[in-house]
C-alpha positions as CSV (number, residue, x, y, z in Angstrom):
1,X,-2.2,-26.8,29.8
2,X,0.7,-28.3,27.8
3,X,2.7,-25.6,25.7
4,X,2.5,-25.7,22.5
5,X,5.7,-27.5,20.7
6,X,8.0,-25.2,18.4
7,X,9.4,-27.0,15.5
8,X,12.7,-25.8,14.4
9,X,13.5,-23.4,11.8
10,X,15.3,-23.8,8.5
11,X,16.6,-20.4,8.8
12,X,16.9,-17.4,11.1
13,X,18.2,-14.3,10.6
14,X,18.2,-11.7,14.0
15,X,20.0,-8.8,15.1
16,X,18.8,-6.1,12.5
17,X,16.0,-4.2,11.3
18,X,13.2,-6.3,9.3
19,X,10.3,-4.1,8.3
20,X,7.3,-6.0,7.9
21,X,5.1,-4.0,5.9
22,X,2.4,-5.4,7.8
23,X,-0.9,-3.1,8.2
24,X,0.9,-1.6,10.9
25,X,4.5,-1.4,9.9
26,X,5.5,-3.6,12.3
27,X,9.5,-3.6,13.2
28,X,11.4,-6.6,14.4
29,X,14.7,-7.6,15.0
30,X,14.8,-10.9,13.1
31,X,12.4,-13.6,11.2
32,X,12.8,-17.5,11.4
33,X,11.5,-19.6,8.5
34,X,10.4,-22.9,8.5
35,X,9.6,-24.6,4.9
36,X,9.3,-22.1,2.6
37,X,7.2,-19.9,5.4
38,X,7.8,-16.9,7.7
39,X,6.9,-18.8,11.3
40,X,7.9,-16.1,13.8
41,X,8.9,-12.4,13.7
42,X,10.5,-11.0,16.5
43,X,13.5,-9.4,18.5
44,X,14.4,-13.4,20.5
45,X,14.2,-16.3,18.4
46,X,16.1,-18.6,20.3
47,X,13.1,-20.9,20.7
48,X,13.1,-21.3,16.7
49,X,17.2,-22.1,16.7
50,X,17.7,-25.8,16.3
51,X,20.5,-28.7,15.6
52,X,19.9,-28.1,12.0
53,X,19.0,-24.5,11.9
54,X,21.4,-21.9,10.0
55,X,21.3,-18.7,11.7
56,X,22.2,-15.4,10.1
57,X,23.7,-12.1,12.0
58,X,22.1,-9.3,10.3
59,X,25.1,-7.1,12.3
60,X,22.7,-4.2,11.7
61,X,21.7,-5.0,8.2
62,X,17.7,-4.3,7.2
63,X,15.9,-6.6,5.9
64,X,12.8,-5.5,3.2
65,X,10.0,-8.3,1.9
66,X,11.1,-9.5,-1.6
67,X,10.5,-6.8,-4.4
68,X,8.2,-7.5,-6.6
69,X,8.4,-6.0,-9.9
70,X,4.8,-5.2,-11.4
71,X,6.0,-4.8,-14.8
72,X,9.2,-6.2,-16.0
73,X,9.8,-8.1,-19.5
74,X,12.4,-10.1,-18.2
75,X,13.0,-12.4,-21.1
76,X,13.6,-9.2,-22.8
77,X,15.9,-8.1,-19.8
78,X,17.9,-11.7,-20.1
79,X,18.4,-11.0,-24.0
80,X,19.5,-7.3,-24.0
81,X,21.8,-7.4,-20.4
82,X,23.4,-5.1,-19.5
83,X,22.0,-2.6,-22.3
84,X,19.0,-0.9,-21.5
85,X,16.8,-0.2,-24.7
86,X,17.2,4.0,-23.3
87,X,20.9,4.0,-23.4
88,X,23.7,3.3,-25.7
89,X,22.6,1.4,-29.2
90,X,23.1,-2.7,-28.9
91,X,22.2,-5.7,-30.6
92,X,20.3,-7.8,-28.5
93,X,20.5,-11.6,-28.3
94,X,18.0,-13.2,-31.0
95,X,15.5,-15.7,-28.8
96,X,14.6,-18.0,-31.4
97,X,15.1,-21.3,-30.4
98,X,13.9,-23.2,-27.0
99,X,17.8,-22.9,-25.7
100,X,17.8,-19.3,-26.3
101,X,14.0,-18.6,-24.9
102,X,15.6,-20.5,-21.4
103,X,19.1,-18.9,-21.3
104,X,17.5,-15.2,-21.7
105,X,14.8,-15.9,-18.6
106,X,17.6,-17.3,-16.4
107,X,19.9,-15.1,-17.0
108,X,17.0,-12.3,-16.2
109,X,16.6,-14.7,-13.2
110,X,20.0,-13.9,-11.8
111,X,20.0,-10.3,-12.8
112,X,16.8,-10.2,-10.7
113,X,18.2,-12.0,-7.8
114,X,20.6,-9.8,-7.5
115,X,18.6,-6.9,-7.2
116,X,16.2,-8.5,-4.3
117,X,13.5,-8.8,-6.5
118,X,11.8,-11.7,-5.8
119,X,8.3,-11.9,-8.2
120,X,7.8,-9.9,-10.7
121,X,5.0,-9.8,-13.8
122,X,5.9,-10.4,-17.6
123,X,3.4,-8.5,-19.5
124,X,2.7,-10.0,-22.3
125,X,3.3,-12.8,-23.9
126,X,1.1,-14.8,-26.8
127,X,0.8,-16.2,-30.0
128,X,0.6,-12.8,-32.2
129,X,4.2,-12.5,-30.6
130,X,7.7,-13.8,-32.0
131,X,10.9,-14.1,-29.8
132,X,11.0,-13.0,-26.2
133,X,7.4,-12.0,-26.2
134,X,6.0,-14.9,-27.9
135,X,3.6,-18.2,-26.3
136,X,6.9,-20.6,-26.3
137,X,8.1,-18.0,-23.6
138,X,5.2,-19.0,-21.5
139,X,5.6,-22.7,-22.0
140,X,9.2,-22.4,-21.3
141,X,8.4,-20.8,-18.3
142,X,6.2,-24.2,-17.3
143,X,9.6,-26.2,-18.2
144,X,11.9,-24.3,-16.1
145,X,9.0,-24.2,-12.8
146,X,8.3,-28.1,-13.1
147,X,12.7,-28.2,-13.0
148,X,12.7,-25.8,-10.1
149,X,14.9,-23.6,-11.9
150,X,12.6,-20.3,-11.2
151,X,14.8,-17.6,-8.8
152,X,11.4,-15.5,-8.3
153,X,7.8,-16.1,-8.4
154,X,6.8,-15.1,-12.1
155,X,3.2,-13.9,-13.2
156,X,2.2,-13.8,-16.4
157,X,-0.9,-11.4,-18.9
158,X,-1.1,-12.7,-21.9
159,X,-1.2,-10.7,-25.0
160,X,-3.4,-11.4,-28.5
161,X,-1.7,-8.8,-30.6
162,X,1.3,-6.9,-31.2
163,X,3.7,-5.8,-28.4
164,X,3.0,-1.9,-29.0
165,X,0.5,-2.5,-31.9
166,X,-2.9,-3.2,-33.1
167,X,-4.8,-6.0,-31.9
168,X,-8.2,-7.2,-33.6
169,X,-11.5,-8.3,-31.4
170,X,-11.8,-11.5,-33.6
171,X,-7.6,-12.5,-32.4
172,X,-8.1,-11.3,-29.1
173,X,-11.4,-13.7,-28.8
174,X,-9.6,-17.4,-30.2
175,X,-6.4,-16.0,-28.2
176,X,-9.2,-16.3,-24.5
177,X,-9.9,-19.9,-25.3
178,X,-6.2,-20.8,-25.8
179,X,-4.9,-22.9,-23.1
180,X,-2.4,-21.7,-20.7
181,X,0.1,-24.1,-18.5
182,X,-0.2,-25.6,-15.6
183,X,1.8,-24.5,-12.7
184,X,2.1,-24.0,-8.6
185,X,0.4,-20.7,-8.7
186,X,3.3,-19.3,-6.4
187,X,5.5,-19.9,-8.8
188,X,3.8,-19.4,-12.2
189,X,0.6,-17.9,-12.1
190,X,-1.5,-16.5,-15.5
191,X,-4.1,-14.3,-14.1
192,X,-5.3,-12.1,-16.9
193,X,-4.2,-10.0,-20.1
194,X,-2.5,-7.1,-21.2
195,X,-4.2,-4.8,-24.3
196,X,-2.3,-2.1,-25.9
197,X,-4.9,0.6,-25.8
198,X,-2.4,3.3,-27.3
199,X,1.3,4.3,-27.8
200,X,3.3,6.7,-25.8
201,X,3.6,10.3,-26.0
202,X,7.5,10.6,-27.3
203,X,6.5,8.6,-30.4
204,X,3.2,10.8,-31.2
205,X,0.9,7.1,-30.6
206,X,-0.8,8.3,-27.2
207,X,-4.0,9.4,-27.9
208,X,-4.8,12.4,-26.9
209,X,-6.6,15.7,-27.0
210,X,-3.7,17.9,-27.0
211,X,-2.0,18.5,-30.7
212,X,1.3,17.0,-31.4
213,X,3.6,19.4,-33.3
214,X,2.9,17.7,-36.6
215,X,-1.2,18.3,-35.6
216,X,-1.9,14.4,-35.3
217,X,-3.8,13.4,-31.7
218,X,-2.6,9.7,-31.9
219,X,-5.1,7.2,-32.3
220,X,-5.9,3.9,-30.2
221,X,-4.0,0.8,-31.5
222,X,-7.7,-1.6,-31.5
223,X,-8.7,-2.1,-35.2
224,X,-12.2,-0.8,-35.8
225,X,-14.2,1.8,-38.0
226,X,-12.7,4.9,-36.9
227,X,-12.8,6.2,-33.5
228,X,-15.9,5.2,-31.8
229,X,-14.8,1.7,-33.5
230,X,-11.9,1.7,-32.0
231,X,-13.2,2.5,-28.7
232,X,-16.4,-0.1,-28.7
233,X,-13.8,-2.7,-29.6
234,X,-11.0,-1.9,-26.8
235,X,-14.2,-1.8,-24.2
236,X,-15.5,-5.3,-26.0
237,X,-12.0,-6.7,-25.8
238,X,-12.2,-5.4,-21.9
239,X,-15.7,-7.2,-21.1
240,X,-14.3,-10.7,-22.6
241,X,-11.7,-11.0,-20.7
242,X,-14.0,-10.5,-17.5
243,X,-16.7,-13.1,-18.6
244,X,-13.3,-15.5,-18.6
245,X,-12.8,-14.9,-15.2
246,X,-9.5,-12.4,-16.3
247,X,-8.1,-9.7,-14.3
248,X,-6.9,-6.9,-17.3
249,X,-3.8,-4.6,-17.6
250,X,-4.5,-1.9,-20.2
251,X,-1.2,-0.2,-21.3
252,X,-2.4,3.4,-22.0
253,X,-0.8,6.7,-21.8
254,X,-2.8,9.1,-23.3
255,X,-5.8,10.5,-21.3
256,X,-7.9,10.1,-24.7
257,X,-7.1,6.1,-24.5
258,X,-7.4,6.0,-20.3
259,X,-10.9,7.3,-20.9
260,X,-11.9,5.1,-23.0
261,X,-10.4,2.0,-20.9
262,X,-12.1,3.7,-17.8
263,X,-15.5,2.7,-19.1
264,X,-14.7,-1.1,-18.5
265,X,-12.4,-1.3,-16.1
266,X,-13.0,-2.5,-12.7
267,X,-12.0,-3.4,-9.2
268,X,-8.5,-5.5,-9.8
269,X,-7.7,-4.5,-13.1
270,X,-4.6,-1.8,-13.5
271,X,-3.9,0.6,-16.4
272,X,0.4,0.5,-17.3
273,X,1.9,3.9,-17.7
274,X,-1.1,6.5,-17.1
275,X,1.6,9.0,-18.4
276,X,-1.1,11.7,-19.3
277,X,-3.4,11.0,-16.8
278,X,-5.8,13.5,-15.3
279,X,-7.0,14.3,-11.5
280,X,-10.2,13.4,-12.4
281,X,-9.3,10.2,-14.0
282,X,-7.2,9.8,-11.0
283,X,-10.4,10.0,-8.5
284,X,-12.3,7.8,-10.7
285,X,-9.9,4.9,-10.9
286,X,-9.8,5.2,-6.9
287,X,-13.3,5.0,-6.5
288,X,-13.3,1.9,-8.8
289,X,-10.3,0.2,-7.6
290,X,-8.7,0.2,-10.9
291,X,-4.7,0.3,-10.5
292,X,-2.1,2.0,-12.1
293,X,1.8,0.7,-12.6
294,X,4.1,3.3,-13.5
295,X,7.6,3.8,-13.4
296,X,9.3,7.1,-12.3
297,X,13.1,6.4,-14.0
298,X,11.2,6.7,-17.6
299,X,9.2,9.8,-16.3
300,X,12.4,11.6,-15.5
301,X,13.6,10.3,-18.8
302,X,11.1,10.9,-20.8
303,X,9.7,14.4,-19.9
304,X,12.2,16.5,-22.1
305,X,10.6,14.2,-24.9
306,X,7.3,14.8,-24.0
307,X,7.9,18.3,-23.8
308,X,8.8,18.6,-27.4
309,X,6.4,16.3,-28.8
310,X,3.6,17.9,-27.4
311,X,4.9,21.1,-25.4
312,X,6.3,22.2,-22.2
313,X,3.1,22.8,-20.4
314,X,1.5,18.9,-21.1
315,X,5.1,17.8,-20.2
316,X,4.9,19.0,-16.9
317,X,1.7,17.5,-15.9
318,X,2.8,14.3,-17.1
319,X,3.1,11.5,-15.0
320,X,1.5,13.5,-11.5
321,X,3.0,11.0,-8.8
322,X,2.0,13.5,-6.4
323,X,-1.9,13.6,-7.5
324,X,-1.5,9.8,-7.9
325,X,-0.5,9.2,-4.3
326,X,-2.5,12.2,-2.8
327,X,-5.8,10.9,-4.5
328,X,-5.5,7.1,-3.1
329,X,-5.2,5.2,-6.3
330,X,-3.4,1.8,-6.0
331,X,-0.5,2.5,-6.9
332,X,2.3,0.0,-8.0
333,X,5.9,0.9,-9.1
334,X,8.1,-0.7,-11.9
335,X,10.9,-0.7,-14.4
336,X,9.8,-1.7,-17.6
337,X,12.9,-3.2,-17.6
338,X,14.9,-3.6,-20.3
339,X,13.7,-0.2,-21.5
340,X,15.5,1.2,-18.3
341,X,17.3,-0.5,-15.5
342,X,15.3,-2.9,-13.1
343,X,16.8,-1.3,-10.2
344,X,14.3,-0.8,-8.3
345,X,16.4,1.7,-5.9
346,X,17.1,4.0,-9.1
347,X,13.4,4.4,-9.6
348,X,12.2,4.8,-6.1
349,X,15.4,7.5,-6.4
350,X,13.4,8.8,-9.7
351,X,10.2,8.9,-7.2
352,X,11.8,11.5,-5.6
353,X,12.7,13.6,-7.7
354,X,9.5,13.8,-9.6
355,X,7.9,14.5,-5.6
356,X,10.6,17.2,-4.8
357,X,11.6,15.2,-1.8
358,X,14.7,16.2,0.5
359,X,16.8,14.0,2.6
360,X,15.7,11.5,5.3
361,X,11.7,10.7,4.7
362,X,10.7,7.5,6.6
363,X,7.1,7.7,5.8
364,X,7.6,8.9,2.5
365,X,9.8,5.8,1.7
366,X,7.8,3.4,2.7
367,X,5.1,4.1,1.2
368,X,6.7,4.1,-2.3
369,X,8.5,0.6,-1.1
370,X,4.7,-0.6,-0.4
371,X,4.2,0.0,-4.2
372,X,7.5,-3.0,-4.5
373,X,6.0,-4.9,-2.0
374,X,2.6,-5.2,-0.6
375,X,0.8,-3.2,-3.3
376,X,2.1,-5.3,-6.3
377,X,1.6,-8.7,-4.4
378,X,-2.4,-7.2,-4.2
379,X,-2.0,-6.6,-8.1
380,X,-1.1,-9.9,-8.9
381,X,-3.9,-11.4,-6.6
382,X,-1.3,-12.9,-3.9
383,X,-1.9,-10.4,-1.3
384,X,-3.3,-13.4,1.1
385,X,0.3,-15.4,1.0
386,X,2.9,-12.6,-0.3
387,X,4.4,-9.3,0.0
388,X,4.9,-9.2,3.5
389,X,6.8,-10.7,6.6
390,X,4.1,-12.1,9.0
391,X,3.9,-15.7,9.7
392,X,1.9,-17.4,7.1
393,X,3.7,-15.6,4.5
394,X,6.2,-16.9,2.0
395,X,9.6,-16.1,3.1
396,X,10.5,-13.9,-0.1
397,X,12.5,-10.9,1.3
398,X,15.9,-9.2,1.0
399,X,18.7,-7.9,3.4
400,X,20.4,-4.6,2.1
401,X,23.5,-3.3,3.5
402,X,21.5,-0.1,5.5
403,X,18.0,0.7,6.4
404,X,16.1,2.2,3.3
405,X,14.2,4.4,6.0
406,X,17.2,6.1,7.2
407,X,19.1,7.5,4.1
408,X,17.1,10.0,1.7
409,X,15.1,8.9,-1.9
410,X,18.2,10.1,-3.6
411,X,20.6,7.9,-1.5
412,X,19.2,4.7,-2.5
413,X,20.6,3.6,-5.3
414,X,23.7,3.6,-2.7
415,X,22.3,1.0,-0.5
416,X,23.9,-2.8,-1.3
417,X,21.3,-6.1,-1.7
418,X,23.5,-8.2,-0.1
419,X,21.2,-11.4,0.3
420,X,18.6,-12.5,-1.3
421,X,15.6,-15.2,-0.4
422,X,12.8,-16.7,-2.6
423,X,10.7,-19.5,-0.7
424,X,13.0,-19.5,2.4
425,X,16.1,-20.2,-0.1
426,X,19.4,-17.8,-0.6
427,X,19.2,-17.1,-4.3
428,X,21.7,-14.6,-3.9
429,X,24.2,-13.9,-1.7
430,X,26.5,-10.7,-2.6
């Protein structure tokens, strides 16, 4: 029997810790790629080493799958860097013209690199839109992948109304037979839509049952005939977009608004934010497969705001990471970004905190990196090619200066990204 030939890799990198985030949480000592694909994972690779091969000493160094932002308005991010929108006041860039839409999502691309984040999702873009959230963004987008300009995989909902405002059935209908760009799927992908169900809580906008100090509840953002309008519409808007074959993000906070969504959503679909969420909520969207994407660094920020919008008692039940994790929901982490940092190591930091977790927890960890990694690829509906190191996979990961699993939650934020790879290529090298 003739062994089988091994062609030579475009890139190894050994002697360190790579965590797979396979089912098993396999750990290996290196990872050759080979076009754009993990080939081998293991602790000798000198069968993958060739003429032509660069090889990289990880001296130690850890080495993560690419981060994968689940919810991250990046052309936003490149027009406001550094300056979050929950920080010091700043003028952002205007994004008016082609030029400006381009120079705001590279530059988001190099922030991004930077980080180790290799895909993230840009939630909502479409013609009720202007600037960095409107359609041209998306078509841009389709300029810059046919180029090859993209640093990280990008995925796209589309939105038919306003970014934090109403929407109308009629817009959201003509807005599902709009066409959308064609793309390498790995690189651009539009899989579904984002609907603002509701506000947030700070504002007064989440609809709820508890009583803001002023005595409002909030209301959902759908036009329609009053409440029960409102409500048939968001679940009409919901049921559209799966007749077209669309997976559906619904941004609601308020467990009046997550109800309401609950009674469409489905197996694939997420709900963005779930600030007011309830345990019973929480079983249901587990049973159903419905996601949520949250993002602990705004739940630490936001909680004193809660409090005195609606009282300290709602306040602290907001955002229950614990209940979240404990009652099996998928569960995806994100920034949000540019309304607080994309770090992702300050909000898995912010994860802990909100748990109550102290010092080293391995298990703990990664499990809330799965939420970066794995989790969010199986949001985005690349689970089968992304997220993790096995061979098969795209080689999207990251090498940071320590192993994540060996300092505590609160430690993070310490650890350097010191390389970064998208598609077998250094993006970023720190």
């Amino acid at each position: 029997m003739t062994a089988q030939r091994i062609h030579p890799a475009d890139l190894v990198v050994h002697g360190g810790v790579v965590h797979t985030f396979d089912p098993v949480g396999t750990v290996a000592g290196g990872l050759a790629v080979r076009a754009g694909r993990v080939t081998a994972v293991g602790d000798d690779l000198t069968a993958h080493i060739g003429p032509g091969t660069e090889v990289l000493d990880l001296a130690g160094r850890a080495v993560l799958p690419g981060i994968n932002d689940a919810h991250l308005h990046a052309t936003w991010l490149g027009a406001r860097w550094p300056h979050p929108l929950l920080g010091a006041p700043h003028e952002e860039t205007p994004v008016v013209t082609a030029e400006d839409r381009r120079a705001a999502i590279l530059r988001a691309g190099d922030v991004c690199a930077a980080l180790g984040i290799t895909s993230y999702t840009e939630p909502g873009l479409g013609p009720g839109e202007t600037g960095c959230f409107s359609a041209e963004v998306l078509a841009e987008y389709a300029s810059l992948h046919r180029e090859g300009r993209l640093r990280a995989r990008v995925t796209v909902l589309r939105l038919f109304g306003l970014l934090d405002g109403a929407s109308s059935l009629p817009d959201f209908a003509r807005g599902l037979a709009t066409p959308v760009p064609a793309a390498d799927p790995e690189w651009l992908a539009v899989p579904g839509v984002k609907i603002f169900a509701d506000g947030i809580p700070p504002m007064r906008t989440a609809w709820t049952h508890h009583c803001y100090a002023d005595g409002t509840h909030g209301s959902l953002l759908v036009d329609g005939p009053g409440d029960g309008g409102r409500a048939a519409n968001l679940a009409a808007m919901i049921s559209l977009a799966h007749e077209a074959g669309l997976v559906v993000g619904v941004h609601a906070t308020g467990e009046r608004s997550i109800e309401t969504a609950l009674t469409e959503l489905r197996d694939g679909d997420h709900l963005v934010h779930g600030d007011l969420v309830t345990p019973a909520q929480l079983r249901r969207m587990a049973e159903r497969g419905v996601g949520l994407t949250t993002q602990p660094a705004i739940a630490t920020a936001m909680r004193p705001m809660v409090a005195t919008a609606l009282g300290a008692d709602v306040a602290a039940k907001a955002w229950p990471l614990r209940e979240i994790l404990d009652l099996g929901v998928r569960l995806t982490l994100s920034s949000d970004a540019p309304v607080v940092t994309p770090d992702w190591r300050v909000h898995l930091a912010a994860a802990g905190e909100l748990l109550g977790a102290r010092g080293v927890t391995p298990e703990l960890t990664a499990r809330l990196l799965r939420c970066y990694t794995t989790e969010a690829a199986v949001q985005d509906g690349s689970a089968t090619w992304k997220g993790a190191l096995v061979p098969g996979m795209v080689a999207d990961f990251c090498v940071l200066g320590a192993d994540p699993l060996g300092v505590a939650l609160a430690d993070l934020p310490s650890v350097t990204v010191e390389l970064t790879v998208t598609g077998g290529r250094i993006v970023h090298k720190g």
